[in-house]
Backbone atoms as SQL, in Angstrom:
CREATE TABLE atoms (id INTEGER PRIMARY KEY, chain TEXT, resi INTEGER, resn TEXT, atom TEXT, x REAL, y REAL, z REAL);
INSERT INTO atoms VALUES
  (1, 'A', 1, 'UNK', 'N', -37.608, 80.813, 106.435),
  (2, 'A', 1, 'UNK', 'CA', -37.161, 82.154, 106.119),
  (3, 'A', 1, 'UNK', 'C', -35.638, 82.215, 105.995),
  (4, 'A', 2, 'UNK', 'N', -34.885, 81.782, 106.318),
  (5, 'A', 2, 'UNK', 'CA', -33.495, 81.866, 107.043),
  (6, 'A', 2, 'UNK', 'C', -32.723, 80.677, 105.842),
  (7, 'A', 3, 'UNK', 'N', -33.640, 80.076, 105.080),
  (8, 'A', 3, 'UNK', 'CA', -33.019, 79.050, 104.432),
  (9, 'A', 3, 'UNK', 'C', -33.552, 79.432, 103.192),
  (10, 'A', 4, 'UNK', 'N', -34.306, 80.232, 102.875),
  (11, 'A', 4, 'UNK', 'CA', -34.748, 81.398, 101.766),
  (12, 'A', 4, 'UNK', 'C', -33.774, 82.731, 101.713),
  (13, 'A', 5, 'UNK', 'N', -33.523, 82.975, 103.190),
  (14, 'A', 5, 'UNK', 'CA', -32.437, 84.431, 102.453),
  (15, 'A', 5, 'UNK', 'C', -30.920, 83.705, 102.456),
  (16, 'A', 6, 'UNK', 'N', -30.574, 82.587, 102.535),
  (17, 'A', 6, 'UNK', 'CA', -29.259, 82.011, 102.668),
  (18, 'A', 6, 'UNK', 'C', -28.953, 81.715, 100.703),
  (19, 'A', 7, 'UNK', 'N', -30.646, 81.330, 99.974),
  (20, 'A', 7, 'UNK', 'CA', -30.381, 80.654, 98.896),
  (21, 'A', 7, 'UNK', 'C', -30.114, 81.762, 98.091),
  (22, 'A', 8, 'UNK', 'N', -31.130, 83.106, 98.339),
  (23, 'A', 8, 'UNK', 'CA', -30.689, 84.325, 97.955),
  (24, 'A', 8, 'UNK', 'C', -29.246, 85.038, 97.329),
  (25, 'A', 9, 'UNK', 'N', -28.711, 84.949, 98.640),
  (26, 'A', 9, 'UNK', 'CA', -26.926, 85.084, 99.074),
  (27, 'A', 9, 'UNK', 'C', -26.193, 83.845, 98.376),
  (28, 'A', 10, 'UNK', 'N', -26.898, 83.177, 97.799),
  (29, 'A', 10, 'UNK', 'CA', -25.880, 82.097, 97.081),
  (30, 'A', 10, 'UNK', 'C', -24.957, 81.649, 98.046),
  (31, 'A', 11, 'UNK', 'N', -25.501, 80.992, 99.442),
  (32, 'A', 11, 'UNK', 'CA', -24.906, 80.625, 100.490),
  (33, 'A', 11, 'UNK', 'C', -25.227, 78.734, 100.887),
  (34, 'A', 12, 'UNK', 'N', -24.610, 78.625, 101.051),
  (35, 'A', 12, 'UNK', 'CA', -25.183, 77.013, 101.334),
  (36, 'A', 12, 'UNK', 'C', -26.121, 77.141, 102.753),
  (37, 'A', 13, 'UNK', 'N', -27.272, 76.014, 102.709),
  (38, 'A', 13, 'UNK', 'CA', -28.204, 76.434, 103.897),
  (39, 'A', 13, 'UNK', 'C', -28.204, 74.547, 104.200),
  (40, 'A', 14, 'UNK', 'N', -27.184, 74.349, 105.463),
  (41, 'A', 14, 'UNK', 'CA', -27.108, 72.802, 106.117),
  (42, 'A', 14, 'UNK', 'C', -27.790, 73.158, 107.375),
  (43, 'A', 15, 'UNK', 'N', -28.886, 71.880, 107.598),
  (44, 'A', 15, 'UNK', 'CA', -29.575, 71.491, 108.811),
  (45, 'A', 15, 'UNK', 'C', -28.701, 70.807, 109.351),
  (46, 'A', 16, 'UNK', 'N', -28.712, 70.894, 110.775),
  (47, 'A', 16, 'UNK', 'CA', -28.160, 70.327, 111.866),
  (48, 'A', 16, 'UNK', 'C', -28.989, 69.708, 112.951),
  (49, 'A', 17, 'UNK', 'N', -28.782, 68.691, 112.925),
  (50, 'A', 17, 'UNK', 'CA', -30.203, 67.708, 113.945),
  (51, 'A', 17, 'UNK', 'C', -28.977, 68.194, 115.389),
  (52, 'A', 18, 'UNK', 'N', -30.303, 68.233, 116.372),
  (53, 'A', 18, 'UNK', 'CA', -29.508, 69.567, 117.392),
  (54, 'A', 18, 'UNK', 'C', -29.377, 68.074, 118.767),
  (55, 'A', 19, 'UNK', 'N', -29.670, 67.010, 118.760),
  (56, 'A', 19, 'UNK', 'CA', -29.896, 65.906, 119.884),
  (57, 'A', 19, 'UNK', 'C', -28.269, 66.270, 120.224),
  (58, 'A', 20, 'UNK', 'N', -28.510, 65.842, 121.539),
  (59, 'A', 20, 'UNK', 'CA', -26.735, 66.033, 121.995),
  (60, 'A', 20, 'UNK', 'C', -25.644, 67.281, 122.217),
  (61, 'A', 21, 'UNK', 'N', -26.417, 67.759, 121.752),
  (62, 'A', 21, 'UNK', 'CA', -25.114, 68.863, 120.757),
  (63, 'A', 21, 'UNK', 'C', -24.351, 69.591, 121.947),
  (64, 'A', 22, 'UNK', 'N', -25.207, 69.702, 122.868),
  (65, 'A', 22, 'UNK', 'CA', -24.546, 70.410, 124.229),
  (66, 'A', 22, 'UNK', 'C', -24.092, 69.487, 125.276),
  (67, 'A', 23, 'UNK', 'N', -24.304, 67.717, 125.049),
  (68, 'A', 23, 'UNK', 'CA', -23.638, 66.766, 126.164),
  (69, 'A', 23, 'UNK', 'C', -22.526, 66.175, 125.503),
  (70, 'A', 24, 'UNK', 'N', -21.907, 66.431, 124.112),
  (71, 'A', 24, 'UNK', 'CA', -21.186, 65.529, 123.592),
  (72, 'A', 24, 'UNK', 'C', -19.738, 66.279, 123.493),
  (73, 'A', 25, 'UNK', 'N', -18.482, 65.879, 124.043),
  (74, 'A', 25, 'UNK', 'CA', -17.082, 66.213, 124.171),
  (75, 'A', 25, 'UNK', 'C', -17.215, 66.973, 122.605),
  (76, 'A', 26, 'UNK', 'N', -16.716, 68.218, 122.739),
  (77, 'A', 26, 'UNK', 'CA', -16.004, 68.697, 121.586),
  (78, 'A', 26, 'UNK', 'C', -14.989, 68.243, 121.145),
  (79, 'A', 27, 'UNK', 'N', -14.099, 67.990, 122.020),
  (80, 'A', 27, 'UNK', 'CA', -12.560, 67.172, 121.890),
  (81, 'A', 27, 'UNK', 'C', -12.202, 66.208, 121.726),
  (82, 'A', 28, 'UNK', 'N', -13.418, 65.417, 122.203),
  (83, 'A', 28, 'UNK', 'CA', -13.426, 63.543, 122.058),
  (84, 'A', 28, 'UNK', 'C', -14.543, 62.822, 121.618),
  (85, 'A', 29, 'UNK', 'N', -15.700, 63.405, 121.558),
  (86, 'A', 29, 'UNK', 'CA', -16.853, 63.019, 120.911),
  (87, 'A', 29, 'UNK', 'C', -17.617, 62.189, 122.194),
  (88, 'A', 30, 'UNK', 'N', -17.396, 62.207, 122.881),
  (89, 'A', 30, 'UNK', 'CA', -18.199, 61.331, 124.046),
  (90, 'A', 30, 'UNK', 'C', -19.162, 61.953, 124.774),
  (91, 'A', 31, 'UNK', 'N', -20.178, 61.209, 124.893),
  (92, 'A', 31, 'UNK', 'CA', -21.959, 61.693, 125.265),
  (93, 'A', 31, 'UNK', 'C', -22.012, 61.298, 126.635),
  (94, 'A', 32, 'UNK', 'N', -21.697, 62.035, 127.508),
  (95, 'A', 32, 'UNK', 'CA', -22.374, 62.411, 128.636),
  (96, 'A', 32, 'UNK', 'C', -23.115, 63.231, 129.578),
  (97, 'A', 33, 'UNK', 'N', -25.240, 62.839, 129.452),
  (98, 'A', 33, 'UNK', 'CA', -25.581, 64.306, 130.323),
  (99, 'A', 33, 'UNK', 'C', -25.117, 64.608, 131.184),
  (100, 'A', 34, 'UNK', 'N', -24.132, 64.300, 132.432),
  (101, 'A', 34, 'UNK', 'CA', -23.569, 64.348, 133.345),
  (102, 'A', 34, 'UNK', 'C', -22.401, 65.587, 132.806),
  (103, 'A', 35, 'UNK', 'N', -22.276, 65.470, 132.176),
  (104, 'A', 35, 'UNK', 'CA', -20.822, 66.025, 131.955),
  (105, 'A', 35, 'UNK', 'C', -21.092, 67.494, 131.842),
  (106, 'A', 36, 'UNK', 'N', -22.310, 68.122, 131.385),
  (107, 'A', 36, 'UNK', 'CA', -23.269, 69.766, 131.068),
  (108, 'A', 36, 'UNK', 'C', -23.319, 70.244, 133.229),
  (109, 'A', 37, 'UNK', 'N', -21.825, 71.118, 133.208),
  (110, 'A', 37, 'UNK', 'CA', -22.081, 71.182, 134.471),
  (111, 'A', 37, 'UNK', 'C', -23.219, 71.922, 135.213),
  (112, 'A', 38, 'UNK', 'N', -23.603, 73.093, 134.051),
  (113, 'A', 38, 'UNK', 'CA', -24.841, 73.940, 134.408),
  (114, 'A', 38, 'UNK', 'C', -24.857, 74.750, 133.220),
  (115, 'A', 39, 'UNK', 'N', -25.887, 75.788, 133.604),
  (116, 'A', 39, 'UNK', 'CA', -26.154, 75.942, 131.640),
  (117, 'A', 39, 'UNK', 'C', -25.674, 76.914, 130.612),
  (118, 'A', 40, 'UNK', 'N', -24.245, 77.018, 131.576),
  (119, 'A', 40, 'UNK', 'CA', -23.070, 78.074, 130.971),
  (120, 'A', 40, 'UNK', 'C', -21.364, 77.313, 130.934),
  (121, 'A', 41, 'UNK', 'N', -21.414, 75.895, 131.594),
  (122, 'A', 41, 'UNK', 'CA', -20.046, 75.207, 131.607),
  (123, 'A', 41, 'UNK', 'C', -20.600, 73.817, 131.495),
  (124, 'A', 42, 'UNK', 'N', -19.511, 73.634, 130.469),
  (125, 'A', 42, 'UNK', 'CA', -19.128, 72.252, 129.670),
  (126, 'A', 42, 'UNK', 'C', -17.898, 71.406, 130.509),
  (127, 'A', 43, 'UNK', 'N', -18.017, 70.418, 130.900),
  (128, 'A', 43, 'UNK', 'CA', -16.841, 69.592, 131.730),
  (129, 'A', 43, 'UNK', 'C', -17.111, 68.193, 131.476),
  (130, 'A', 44, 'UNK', 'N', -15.802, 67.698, 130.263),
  (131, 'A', 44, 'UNK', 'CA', -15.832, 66.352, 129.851),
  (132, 'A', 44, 'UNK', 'C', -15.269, 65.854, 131.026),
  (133, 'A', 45, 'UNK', 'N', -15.650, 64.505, 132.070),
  (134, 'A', 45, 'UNK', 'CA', -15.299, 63.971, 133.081),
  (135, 'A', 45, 'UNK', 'C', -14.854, 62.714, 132.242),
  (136, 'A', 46, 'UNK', 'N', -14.384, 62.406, 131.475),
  (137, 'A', 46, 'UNK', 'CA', -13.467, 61.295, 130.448),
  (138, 'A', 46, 'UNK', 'C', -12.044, 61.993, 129.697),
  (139, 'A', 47, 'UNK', 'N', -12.274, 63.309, 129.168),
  (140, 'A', 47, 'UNK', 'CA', -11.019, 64.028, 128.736),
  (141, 'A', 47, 'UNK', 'C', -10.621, 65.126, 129.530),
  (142, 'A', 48, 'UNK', 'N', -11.307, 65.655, 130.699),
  (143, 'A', 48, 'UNK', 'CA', -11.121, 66.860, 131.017),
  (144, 'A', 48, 'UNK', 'C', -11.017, 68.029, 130.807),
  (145, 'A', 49, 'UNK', 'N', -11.285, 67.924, 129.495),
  (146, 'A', 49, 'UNK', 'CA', -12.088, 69.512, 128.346),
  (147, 'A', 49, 'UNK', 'C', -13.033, 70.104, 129.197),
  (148, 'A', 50, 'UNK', 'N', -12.598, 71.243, 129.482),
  (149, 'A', 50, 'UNK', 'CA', -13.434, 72.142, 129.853),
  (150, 'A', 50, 'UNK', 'C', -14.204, 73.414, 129.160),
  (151, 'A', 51, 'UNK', 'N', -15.234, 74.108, 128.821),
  (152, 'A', 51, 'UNK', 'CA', -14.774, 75.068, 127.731),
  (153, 'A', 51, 'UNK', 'C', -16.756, 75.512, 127.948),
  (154, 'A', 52, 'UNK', 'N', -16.684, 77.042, 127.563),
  (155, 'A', 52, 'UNK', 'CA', -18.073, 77.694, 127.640),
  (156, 'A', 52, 'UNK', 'C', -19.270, 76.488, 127.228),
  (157, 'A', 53, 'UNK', 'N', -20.092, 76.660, 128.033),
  (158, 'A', 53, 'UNK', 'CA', -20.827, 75.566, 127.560),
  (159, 'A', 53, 'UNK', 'C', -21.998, 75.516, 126.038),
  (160, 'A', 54, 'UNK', 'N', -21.772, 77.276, 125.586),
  (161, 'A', 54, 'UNK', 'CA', -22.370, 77.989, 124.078),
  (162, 'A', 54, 'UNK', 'C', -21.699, 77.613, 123.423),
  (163, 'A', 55, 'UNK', 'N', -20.653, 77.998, 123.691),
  (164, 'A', 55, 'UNK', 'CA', -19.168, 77.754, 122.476),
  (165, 'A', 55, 'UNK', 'C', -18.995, 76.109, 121.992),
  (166, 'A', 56, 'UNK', 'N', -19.309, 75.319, 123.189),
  (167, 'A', 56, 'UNK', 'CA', -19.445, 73.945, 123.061),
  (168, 'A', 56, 'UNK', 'C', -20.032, 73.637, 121.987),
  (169, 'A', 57, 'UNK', 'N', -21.632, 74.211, 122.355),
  (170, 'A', 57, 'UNK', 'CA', -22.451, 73.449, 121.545),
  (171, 'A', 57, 'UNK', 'C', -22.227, 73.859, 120.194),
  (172, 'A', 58, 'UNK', 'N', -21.664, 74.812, 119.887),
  (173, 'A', 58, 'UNK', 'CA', -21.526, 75.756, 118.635),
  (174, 'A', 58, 'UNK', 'C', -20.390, 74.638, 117.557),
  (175, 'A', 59, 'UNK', 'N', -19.472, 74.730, 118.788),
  (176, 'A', 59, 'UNK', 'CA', -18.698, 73.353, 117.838),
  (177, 'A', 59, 'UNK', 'C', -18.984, 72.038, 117.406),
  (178, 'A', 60, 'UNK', 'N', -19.241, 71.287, 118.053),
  (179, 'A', 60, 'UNK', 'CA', -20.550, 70.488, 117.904),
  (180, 'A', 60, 'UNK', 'C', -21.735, 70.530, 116.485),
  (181, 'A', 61, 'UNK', 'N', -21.824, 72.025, 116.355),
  (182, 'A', 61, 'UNK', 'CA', -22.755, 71.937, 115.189),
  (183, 'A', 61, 'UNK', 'C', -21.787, 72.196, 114.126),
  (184, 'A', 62, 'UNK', 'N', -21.305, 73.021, 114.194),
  (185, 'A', 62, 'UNK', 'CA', -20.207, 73.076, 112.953),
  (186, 'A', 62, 'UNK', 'C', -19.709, 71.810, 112.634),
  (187, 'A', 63, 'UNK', 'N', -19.015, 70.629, 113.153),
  (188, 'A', 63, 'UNK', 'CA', -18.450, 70.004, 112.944),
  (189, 'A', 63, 'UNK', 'C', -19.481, 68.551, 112.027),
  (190, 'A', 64, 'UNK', 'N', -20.854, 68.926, 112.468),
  (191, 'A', 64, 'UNK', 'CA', -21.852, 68.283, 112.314),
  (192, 'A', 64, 'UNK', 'C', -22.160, 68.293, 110.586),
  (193, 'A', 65, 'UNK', 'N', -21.968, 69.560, 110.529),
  (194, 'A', 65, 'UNK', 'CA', -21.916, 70.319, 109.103),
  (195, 'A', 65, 'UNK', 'C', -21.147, 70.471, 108.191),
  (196, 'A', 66, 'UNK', 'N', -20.480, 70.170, 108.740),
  (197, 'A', 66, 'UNK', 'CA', -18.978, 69.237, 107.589),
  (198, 'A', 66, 'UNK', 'C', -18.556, 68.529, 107.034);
């Protein structure tokens, strides 16, 4: 549905394979489940990026999509 009203809108419609997307550094790209401190904070224990743990994953997909 969502990739039918996007083609509509003459919008581009990119899939994003979702594995990771909430354990992997926004800032540095590094995959650790350890690092998802709980299921609202993000804490890279390699860069020390800290940052909402939604907003995380959000970047993560965008960047995926690029």
């Amino acid at each position: 549905m969502l990739e039918y009203e996007t083609v509509l809108r003459g919008v581009t419609f990119v899939t994003v394979l979702p594995e990771f997307r909430s354990q992997q550094c926004s800032a540095r790209g590094f995959v650790r489940p350890g690092d998802r401190v709980n299921q609202a904070r993000f804490g890279c224990l390699a860069s020390g990026h800290k940052v909402n743990a939604d907003r995380h994953a959000a970047k993560n997909m965008l960047r995926r999509a690029q």
